[in-house]
Structure formats: C-alpha cells, structure tokens
C-alpha positions as CSV (number, residue, x, y, z in Angstrom):
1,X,101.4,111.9,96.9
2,X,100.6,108.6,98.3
3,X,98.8,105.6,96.1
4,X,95.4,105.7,96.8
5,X,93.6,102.5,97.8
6,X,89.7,101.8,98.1
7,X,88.8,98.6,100.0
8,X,84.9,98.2,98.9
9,X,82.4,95.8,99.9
10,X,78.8,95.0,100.0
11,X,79.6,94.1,103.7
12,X,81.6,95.2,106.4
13,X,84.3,95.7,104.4
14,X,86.6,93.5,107.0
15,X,87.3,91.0,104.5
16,X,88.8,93.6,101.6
17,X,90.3,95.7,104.3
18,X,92.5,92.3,105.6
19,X,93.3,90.5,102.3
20,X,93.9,94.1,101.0
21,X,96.2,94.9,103.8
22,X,98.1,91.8,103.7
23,X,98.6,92.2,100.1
24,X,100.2,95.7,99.9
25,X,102.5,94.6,103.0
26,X,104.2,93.1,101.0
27,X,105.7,96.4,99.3
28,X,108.4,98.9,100.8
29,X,105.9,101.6,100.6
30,X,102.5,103.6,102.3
31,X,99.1,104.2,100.6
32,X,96.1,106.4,101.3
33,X,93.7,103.6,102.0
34,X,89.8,104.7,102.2
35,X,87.3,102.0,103.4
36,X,83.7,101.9,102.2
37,X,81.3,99.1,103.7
38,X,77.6,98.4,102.8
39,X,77.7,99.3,99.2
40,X,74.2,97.4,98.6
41,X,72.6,99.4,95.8
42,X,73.6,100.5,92.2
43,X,72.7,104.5,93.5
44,X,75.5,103.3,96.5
45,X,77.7,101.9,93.8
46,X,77.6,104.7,91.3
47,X,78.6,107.1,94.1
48,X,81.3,104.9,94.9
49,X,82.5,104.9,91.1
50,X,82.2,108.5,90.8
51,X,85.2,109.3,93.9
52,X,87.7,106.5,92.1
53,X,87.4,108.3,89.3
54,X,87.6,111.9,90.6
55,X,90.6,110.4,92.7
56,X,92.2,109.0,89.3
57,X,90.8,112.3,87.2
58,X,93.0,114.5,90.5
59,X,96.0,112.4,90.7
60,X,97.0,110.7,87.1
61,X,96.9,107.4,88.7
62,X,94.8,104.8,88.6
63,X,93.4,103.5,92.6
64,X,93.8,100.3,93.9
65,X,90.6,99.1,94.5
66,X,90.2,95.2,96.5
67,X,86.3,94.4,96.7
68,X,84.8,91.7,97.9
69,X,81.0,92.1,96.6
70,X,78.6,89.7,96.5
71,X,76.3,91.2,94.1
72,X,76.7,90.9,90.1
73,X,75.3,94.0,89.3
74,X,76.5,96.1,92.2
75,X,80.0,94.3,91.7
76,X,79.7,94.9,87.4
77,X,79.8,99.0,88.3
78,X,83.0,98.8,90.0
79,X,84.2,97.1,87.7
80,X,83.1,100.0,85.2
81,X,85.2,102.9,87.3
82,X,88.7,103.5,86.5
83,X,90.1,101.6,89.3
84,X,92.4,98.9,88.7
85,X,90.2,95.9,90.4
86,X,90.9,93.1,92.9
87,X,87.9,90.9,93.3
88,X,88.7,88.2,96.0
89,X,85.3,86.9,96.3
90,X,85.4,85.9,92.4
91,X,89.1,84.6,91.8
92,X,88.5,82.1,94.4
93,X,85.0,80.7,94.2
94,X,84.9,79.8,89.9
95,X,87.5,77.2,90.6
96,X,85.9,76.1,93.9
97,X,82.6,75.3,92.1
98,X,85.1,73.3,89.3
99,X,86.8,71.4,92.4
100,X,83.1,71.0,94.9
101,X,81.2,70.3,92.1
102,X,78.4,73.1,93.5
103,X,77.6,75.9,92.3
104,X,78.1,78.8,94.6
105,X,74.9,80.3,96.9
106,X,76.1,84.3,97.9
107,X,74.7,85.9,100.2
108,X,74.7,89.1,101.7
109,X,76.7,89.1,105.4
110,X,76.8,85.4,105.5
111,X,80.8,86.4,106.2
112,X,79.9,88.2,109.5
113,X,76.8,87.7,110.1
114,X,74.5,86.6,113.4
115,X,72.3,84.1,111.9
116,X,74.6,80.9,113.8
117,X,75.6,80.2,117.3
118,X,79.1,81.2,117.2
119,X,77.3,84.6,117.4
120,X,76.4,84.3,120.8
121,X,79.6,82.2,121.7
122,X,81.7,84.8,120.7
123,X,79.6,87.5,122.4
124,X,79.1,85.9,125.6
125,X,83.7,85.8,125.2
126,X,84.1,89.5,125.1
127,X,81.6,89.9,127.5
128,X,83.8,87.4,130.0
129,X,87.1,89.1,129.1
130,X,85.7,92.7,129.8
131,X,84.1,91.0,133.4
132,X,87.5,89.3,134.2
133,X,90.0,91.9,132.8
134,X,93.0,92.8,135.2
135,X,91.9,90.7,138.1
136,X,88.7,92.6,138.6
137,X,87.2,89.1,140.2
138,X,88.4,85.9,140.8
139,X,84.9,84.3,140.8
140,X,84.9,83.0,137.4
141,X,87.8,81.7,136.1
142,X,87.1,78.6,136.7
143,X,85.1,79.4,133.4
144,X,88.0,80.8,131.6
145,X,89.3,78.8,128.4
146,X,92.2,80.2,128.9
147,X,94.3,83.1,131.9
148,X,96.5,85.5,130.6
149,X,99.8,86.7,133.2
150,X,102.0,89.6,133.0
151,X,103.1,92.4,134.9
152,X,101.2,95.9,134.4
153,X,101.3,96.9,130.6
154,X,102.6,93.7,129.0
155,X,99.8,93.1,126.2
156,X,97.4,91.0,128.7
157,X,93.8,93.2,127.8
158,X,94.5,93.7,124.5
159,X,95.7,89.9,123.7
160,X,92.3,89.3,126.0
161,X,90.0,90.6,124.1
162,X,91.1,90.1,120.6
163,X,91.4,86.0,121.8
164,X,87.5,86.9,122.8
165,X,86.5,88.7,119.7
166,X,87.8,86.7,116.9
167,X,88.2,83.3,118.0
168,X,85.6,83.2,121.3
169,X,88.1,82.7,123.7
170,X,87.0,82.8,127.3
171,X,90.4,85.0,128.1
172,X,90.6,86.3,131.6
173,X,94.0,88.1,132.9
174,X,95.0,88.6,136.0
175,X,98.5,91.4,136.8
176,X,101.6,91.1,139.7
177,X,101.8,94.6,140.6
178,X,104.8,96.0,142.2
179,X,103.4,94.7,145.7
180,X,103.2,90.9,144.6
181,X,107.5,91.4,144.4
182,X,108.5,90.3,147.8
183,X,106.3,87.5,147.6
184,X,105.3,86.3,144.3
185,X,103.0,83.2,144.1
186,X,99.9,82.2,142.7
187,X,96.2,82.6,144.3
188,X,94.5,79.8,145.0
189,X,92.0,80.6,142.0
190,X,94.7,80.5,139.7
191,X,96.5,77.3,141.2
192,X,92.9,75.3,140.5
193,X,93.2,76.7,137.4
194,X,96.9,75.6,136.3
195,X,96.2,74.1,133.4
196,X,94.8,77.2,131.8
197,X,97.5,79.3,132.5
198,X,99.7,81.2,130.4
199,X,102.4,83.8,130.7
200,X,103.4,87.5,128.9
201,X,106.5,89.1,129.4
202,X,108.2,92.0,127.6
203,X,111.6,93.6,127.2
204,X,112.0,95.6,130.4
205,X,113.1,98.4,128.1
206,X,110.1,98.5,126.1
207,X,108.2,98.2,128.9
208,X,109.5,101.3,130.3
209,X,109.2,103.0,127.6
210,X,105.1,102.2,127.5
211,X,104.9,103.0,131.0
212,X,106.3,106.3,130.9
213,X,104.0,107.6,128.2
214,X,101.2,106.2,130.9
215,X,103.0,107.6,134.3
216,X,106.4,109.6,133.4
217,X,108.6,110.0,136.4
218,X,107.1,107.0,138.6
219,X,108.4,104.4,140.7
220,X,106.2,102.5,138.3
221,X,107.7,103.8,135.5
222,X,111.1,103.3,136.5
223,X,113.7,101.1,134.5
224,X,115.2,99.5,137.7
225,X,111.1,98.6,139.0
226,X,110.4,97.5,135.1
227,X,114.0,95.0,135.2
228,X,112.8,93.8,138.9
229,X,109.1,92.7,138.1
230,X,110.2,91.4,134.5
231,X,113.0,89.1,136.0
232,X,110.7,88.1,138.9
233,X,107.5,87.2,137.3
234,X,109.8,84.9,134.5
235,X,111.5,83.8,137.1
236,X,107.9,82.4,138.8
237,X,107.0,81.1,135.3
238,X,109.4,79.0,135.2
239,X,109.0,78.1,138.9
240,X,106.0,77.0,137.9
241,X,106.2,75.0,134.5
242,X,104.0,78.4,133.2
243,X,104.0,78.9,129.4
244,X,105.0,82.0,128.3
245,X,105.8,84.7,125.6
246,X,107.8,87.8,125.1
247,X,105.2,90.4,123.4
248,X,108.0,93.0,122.7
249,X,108.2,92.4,119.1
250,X,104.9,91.1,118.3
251,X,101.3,92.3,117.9
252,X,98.7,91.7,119.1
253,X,97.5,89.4,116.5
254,X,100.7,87.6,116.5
255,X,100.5,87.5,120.1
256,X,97.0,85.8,119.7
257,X,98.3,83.3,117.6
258,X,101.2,82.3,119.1
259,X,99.5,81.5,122.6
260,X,96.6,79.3,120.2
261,X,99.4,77.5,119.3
262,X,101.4,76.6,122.3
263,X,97.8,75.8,124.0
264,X,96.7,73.9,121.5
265,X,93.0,76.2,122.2
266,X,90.5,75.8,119.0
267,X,90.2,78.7,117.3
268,X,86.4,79.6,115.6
269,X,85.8,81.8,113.3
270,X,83.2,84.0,113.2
C-alpha cells in the first residue's frame, strides 16, 4: 500500500501541492497523494481531520500532510489530526519577521490571487498564445515577447502556454511541416521578428515515437520523415544564428526555464 499524502490549504492548494511534490522527489518511491483546496472554515477543517485519521486508523501509518494555511485556528485543527505535519507557510515567515523586522499580514489568496495587474498581464498572455498557437496567424507577432520553432510535436504549445500562464510570456509558435522541407526558410513575419526567435528540436526517435501514438502508420509518422525534418530544421537554426533546445529529455517546465534563461526574458510571478 502506498504512503498516503494530503496536500491542504486554505487556498488553491498549488503552493502545498509544488513544495510537497518537490520534497518527496527526492525519495526512490510513489505515494497516494490527495489534494484538498479552500479549507476556509473549522466545519471544512474538521472534515478534513476526520479522513487523515480514518486513512491512519485503515492503514497503521501515519499521512504525510504539507499545508500551507493561512489561518491560526483553521491551521491549529490540522495540527490536531494524526497526520505527521509540514507547515511551509510557518517555518519560513517566524524568522522572516526576526530578519524584516515586520511582523507578518496573512491573507487569504494573496498567493494567487487577482487583486494586481499581473492578473490581467498574465491573462491577456494565455489568451495570445492560444490566438497565435501553431501558426494560426501571422498578424501579431510582432507582439510576441518571444516565438517558439519546431517541427510538428516537438513541445512548442505546451512550452507556449506554460511560458504564458506562469510567467506572462507573450509565446507564439509557429511549425515546418513536411512541405516547408524542400525549401526551408523563414516568413517575412518571422525574419522582422529575429530577435525573438527561438528554436525546439527533439530526438528523431522520440519524436517518432509521439507521432505514432498521434498517426500510426503515416508518412508523418515515419522514422525516415521524423530524421529528415529534425536534421533540416537544425540545420536552418544554425543557418540562421537561431537558439535552440532539444526537449527530448526535459519537461515542460524545464523546457520553460531553460529558453528564460538563454533569452534572458523576465519572468513574473503570479
């Protein structure tokens, strides 16, 4: 039976469920993680209490439970359960007062919350990479912070919208399909645009692999099409002084970071 792990919060949750996550990485094993956001009232609390300790009453062991809760009193009946507690909200902010001199304010959702205008920034970002995902138009990236380029199935949507979503990044991506081969150059909209340009490639291997689980049995799917459009497209980036990165081993968060850093883009957070 797997460890069982509660990530609680008076919030979203987001904050427990990454330090959480990050934290049990870190061991050779798997857990039976249960998220539970917007624990705002002692009833909410008390309920919560009540399934750690039916989960340690069922399995003999005591849950992992990381909580980030603003909230004495809500946060003091968590404390009460049987789980073994991980409060990263409290461990850092008593020796932040020491060292600011100020005595903490909490809030409710300050942490994600709307109430600023990164808000909007960040909104009006997702909204631009969904608008300008896969070439849809080239009207607007003249707007773009930044324009992802790969072949089909690389990582450029995903890395897209995650750039949008967590840092505000005006991402748009534009694809070489299998008919840009014979050819391959840049459109005019992206040769204005040089600047913000920056490159994905993959492993034609894994690449195959991704597109056969897509379109099994295609020239698209192909190994020999995947090795031709790869080689090609690297071969343009360096043609062209382009930046790139190989996505085969990385995620998308990785993949995020890494272009942040070789552009030297600003990164909010939100």
């Amino acid at each position: 039976m797997l460890r069982k792990v509660f990530y609680i919060s008076d919030g979203t949750a987001i904050t427990a469920e990454v330090f959480g996550h990050a934290v049990l990485s870190q061991f050779p094993l798997e857990f039976d993680a249960l998220t539970i956001p917007f624990v705002e009232t002692i009833a909410k609390a008390e309920a919560v209490k009540a399934q750690i300790n039916d989960c340690f009453i069922t399995t003999g062991e005591r849950p992992l439970v990381f909580h980030s809760i603003v909230k004495p009193e809500i946060r003091d009946v968590i404390y009460s359960s049987e789980g073994l507690d991980y409060d990263f909200l409290n461990t850092f902010v008593a020796p932040l007062e020491k060292q600011l001199g100020v005595a903490a304010a909490p809030a409710l959702h300050r942490t994600h919350g709307k109430t600023n205008e990164g808000y909007e920034a960040r909104i009006d970002a997702i909204n631009y990479a969904m608008e300008n995902d896969d070439g849809q138009t080239m009207k607007h990236m003249d707007k773009a912070d930044l324009i992802l380029l790969g072949v089909s199935r690389c990582g450029k949507t995903p890395s897209s919208l995650y750039l949008s979503m967590q840092f505000g990044i005006k991402a748009a991506n534009y694809p070489f399909t299998e008919d840009d081969m014979d050819n391959l150059k840049l459109p005019d909209a992206l040769k204005r645009n040089k600047a913000k340009l920056f490159g994905l490639t993959i492993d034609p291997e894994r690449l195959h692999e991704i597109r056969q689980s897509r379109m099994s049995n295609s020239r698209y799917s192909s190994l020999r099409q995947c090795r031709i459009e790869v080689k090609e497209v690297e071969m343009m980036y360096k043609r062209e002084r382009i930046p790139f990165v190989n996505t085969t081993n990385h995620s998308v968060e990785e993949i995020a970071t890494k272009i942040i850093e070789a552009t030297g883009l600003e990164r909010h957070m939100f």
